[in-house]
C-alpha positions as CSV (number, residue, x, y, z in Angstrom):
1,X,-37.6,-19.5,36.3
2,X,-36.4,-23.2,36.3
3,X,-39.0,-25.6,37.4
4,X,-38.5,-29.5,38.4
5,X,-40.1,-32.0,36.6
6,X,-40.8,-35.9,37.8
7,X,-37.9,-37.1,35.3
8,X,-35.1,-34.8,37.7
9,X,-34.6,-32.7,34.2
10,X,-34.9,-29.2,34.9
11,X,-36.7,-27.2,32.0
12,X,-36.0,-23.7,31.6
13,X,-39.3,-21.6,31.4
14,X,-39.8,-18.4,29.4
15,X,-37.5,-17.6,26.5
16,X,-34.9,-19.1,23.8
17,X,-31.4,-20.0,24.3
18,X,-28.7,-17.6,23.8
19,X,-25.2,-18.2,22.6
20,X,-22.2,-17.1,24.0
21,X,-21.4,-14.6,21.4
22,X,-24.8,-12.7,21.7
23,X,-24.4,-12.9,25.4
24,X,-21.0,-11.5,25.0
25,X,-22.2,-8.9,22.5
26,X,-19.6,-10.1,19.8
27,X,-20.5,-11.3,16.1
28,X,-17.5,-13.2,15.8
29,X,-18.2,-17.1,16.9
30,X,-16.8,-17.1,20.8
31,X,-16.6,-20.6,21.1
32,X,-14.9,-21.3,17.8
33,X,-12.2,-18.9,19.0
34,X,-12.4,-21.3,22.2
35,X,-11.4,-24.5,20.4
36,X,-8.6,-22.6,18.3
37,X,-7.5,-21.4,21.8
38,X,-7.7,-24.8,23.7
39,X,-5.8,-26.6,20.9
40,X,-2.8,-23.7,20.8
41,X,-1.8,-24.2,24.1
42,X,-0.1,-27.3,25.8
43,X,-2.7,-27.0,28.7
44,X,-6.1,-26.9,27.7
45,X,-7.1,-24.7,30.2
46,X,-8.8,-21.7,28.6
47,X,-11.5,-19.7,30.1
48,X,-14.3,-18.6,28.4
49,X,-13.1,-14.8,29.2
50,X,-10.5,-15.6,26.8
51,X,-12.5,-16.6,24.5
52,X,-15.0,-13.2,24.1
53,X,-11.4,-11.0,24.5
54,X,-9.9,-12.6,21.7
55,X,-13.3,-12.6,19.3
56,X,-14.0,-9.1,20.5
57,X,-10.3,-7.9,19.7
58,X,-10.7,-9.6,16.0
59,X,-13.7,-8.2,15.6
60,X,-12.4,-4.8,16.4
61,X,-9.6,-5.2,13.6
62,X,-11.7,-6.6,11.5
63,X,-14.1,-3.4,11.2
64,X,-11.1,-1.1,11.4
65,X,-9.9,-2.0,8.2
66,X,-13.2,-2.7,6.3
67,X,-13.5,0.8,7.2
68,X,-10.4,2.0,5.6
69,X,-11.1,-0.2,3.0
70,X,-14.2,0.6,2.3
71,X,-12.9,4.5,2.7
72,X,-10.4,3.4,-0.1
73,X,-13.2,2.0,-2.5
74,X,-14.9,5.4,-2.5
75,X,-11.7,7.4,-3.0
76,X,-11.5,5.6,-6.1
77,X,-15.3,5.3,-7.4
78,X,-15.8,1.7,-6.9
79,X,-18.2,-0.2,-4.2
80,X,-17.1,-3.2,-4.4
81,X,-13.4,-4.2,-2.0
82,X,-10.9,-5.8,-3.6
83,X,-7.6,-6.8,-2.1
84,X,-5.9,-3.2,-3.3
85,X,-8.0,-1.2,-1.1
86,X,-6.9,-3.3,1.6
87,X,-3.6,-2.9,1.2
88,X,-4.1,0.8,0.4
89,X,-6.0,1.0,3.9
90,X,-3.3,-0.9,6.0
91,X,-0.4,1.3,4.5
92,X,-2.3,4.2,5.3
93,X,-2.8,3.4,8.9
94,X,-0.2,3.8,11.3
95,X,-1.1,1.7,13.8
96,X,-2.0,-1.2,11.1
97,X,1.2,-1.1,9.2
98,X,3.0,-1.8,12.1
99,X,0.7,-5.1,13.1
100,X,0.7,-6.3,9.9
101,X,4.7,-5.3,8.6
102,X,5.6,-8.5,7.5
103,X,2.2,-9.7,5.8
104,X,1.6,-9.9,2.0
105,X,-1.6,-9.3,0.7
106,X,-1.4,-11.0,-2.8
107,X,-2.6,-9.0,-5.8
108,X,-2.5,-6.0,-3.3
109,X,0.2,-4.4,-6.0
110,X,2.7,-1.3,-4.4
111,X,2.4,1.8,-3.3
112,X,2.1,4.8,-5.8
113,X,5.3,6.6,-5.2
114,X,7.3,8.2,-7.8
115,X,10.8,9.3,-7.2
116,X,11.1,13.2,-7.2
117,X,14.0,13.0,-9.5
118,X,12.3,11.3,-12.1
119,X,9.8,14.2,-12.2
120,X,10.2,17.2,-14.4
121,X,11.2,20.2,-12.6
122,X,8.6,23.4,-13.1
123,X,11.5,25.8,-13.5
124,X,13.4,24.0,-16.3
125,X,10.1,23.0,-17.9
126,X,9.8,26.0,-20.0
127,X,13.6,27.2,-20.6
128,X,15.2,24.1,-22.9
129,X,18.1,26.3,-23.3
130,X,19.9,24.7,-20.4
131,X,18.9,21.4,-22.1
132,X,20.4,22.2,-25.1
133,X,24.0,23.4,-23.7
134,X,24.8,20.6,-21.6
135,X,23.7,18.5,-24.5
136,X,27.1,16.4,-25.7
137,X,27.9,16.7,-29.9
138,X,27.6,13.4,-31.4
139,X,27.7,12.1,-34.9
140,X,24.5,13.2,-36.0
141,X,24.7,16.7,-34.4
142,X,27.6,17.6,-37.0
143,X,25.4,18.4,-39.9
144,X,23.6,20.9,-37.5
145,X,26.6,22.5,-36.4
146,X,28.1,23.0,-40.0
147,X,24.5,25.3,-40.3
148,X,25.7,27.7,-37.3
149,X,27.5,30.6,-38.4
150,X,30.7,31.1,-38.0
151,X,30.7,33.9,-34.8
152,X,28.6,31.2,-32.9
153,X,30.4,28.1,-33.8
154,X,33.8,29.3,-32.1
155,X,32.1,30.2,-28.7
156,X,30.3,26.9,-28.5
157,X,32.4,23.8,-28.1
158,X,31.6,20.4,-26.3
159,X,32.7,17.1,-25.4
160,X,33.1,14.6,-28.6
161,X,32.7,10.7,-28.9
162,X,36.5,10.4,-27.3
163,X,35.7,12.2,-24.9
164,X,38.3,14.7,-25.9
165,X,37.1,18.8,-25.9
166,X,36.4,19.6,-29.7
167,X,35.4,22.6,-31.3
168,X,32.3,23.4,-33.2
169,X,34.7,24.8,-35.9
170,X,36.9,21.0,-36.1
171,X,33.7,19.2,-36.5
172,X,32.0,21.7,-39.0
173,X,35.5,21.0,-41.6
174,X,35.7,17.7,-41.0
């Protein structure tokens, strides 16, 4: 398909040029990743081959996590990515958390965690007697205890402000 001409030029016949990323199938620029490549290493000898691995293996991350991402927008009703769902989709993946362990992705925020301790138990939810035993007397509990009658007042008896074990019935007279 190459014809001579009287110049010694040879003219290509029949179609456009292509560039090395549509020949390689890739939409990430292959010979851009072929001068970052070429000025990385101490020898500048870099095939082409390395080239359309490298682009093709970005673009392969790249749609992996706009895919989690974009999985992450929907989960929480918006459409457009921000930088949260990114870091929502990274923490979620395995694979991705372990590639990117040491990167911060500003304004990414923390994951939503909250300690079980801090949350209220369902079984003490509904019973605040418990609550209200291991409750220590302090100053302003006094005028309540004075109200209990007197059969109560001798069973119960808690820790005061010393420290020390006192009596309902020594804070009620006092």
């Amino acid at each position: 398909m190459t014809s001579s001409t009287t110049t010694g030029r040879t003219v290509r016949k029949g179609g456009e040029r292509k560039s090395k990323s549509v020949r390689a199938g890739v939409l990430f620029s292959v010979p851009r990743f072929h001068r970052y490549i070429k000025k990385s290493t101490p020898k500048s000898r870099v095939t082409m081959a390395a080239a359309v691995y490298t682009a093709a293996v970005v673009e392969y991350l790249t749609a992996e996590v706009l895919e989690l991402s974009g999985n992450a927008a929907k989960d929480h009703k918006k459409q457009r990515i921000n930088a949260r769902h990114i870091f929502l989709a990274v923490s979620i993946d395995e694979e991705l958390k372990k590639l990117l362990h040491g990167v911060t992705i500003p304004q990414g925020g923390v994951l939503p965690h909250i300690n079980a301790f801090l949350l209220k138990s369902k079984s003490s939810s509904g019973d605040h007697s418990q609550a209200v035993q291991n409750t220590p007397v302090s100053r302003s509990n006094t005028a309540t205890l004075a109200r209990v009658p007197s059969a109560l007042a001798t069973k119960t008896s808690s820790t005061g402000a010393g420290g020390n074990k006192v009596s309902s019935k020594e804070t009620s007279s006092s």
